[in-house]
C-alpha positions, 0 to 999 in steps of 0.5 A, spaced: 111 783 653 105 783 657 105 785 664 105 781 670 097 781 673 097 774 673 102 773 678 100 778 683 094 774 683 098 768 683 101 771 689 095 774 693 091 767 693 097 763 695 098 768 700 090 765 701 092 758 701 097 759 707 091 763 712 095 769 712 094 776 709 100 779 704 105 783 706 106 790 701 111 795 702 112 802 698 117 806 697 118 812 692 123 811 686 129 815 687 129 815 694 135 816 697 137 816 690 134 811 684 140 805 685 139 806 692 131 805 692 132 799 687 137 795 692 131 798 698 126 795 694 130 788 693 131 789 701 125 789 703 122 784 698 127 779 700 126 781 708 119 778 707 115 782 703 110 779 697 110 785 693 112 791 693 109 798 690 114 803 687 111 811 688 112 815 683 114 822 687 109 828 686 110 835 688 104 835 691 101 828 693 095 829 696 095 822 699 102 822 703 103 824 709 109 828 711 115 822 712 112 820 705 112 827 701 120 829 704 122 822 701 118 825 694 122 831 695 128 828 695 126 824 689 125 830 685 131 833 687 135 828 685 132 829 678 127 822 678 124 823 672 117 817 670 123 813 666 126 812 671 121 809 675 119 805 670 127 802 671 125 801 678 120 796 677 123 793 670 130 792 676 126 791 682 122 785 679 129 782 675 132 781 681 126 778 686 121 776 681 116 779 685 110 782 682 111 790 683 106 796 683 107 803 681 103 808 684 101 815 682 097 820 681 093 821 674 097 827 671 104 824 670 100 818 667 096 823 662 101 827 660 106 821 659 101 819 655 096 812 657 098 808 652 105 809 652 105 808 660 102 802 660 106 799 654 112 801 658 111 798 665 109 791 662 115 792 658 119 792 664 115 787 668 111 791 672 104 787 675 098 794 674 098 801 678 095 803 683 091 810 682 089 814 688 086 820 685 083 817 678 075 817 679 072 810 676 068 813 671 074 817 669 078 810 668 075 807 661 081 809 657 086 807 663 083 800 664 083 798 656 090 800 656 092 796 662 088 790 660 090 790 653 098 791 656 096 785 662 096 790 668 091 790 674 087 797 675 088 798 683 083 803 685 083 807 693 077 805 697 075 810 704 072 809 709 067 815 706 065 811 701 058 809 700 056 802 698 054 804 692 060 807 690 064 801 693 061 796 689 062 801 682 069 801 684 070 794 686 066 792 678 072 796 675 077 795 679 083 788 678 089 785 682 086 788 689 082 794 692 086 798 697 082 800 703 085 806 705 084 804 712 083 812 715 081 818 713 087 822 712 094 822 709 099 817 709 103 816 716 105 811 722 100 811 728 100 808 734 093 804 732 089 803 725 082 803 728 076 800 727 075 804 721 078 799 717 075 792 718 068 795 717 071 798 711 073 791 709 067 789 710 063 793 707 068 792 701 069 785 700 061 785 701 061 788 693 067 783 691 063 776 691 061 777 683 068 779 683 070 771 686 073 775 691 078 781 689 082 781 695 082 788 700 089 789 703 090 795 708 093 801 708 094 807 711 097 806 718 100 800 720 107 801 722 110 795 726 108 788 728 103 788 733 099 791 727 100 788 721 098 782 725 092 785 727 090 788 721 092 781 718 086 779 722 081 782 716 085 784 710 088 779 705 094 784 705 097 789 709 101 795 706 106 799 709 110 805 707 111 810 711 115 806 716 120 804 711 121 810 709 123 812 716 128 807 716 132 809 710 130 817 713 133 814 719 139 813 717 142 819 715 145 817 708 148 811 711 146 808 705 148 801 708 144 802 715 138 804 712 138 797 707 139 792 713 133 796 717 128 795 711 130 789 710 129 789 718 122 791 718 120 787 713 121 781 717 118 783 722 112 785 718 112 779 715 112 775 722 106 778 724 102 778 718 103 770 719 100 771 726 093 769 724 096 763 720 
């Protein structure tokens, strides 16, 4: 079975047709537990979001601030293991069919081994991967495994990264480029900064080859007033801590956590159609 690219390129362009950005959610699988994250997921996705990415928890995420990483934790605990995040996304998508991401460091990914990953995530309809910590010109053998099983390779851009190295990245990359919208971790703050529009800029100046890869920013947005602000200049908006903090919040009340993702993502959803 291949995997699901073609319809998170279907979903971002008609994102595009509509004049708005995309909105993306993130939790971690396993979180508060795997069925419960799965039932969050579909929450979220029929709240208002397009596409969700499902976090494989890490013991030492070097991108996650500290709301993300407390959700690992209790992943971990709870014993999640990769086949369990390959069933999230394969349920997940099942019950939305929206296209769903996993994103995850390189090392679970090599030591599951790279063919057999990709084969599963197509298998369970999963749409690519989301690759933070693998550097480009280490990429080939993921790449030629995602392209053969249909899969989009999701790169992570910095406001650090040179021109050059942006346009490496964009040539390589598939699906999207996940502008990380701010140096730093993971985590809700009270503005994205301009940072994030000149990094936009300056990616998106690399895609035109590319017939516009879309850019979609994370890192930072939490509410509506920013996912309308980042939706100004992005083709996407991703959000993840913030729901994570709403199942946190809700202190294994399982019940109030799902209404307050499905919550929020309404709301996001709201502002992300503000430039519509």
């Amino acid at each position: 079975m291949a995997g699901n690219i073609e319809l998170l390129n279907s979903v971002l362009a008609q994102a595009r047709t509509e004049n708005r950005a995309a909105l993306v959610g993130y939790l971690p699988a396993g979180f508060p537990t795997v069925d419960g994250g799965v039932r969050a997921m579909t929450e979220m996705l029929d709240g208002g979001c397009d596409i969700v990415e499902v976090g494989l928890p890490h013991s030492d995420p070097v991108l996650d601030g500290p709301v993300i990483q407390t959700a690992d934790d209790i992943a971990l605990r709870g014993g999640i293991k990769i086949v369990d995040v390959i069933r999230t996304v394969g349920e997940v998508h099942a019950a939305t069919g929206a296209p769903v991401l996993c994103m995850t460091y390189w090392n679970p990914v090599d030591a599951y081994g790279v063919e057999r990953f990709a084969a599963d995530l197509a298998e369970a309809g999963g749409a690519g991967c989301i690759l933070p910590d693998l550097p480009v010109e280490e990429s080939e053998v993921w790449r030629k495994a995602a392209e053969q099983h249909g899969l989009a390779t999701v790169f992570v851009v910095a406001p650090s990264s040179r021109d050059e190295r942006l346009a490496k990245i964009t040539a390589a990359g598939s699906g999207f480029v996940y502008a990380a919208s701010l140096m730093g971790v993971t985590g809700t703050r009270a503005s994205v900064g301009r940072e994030a529009q000149d990094l936009v800029d300056r990616t998106r100046a690399t895609t035109a080859a590319r017939r516009g890869l879309p850019v979609c920013v994370g890192l930072g947005v939490s509410n509506a007033e920013q996912a309308a602000e980042v939706a100004q200049f992005a083709d996407g908006v991703i959000v993840g801590s913030a729901f994570v903090k709403r199942l946190l919040d809700a202190d294994g009340d399982l019940d109030a956590g799902l209404t307050g993702v499905r919550a929020l993502a309404g709301e996001l959803a709201e502002g992300v159609r503000k430039r519509a």
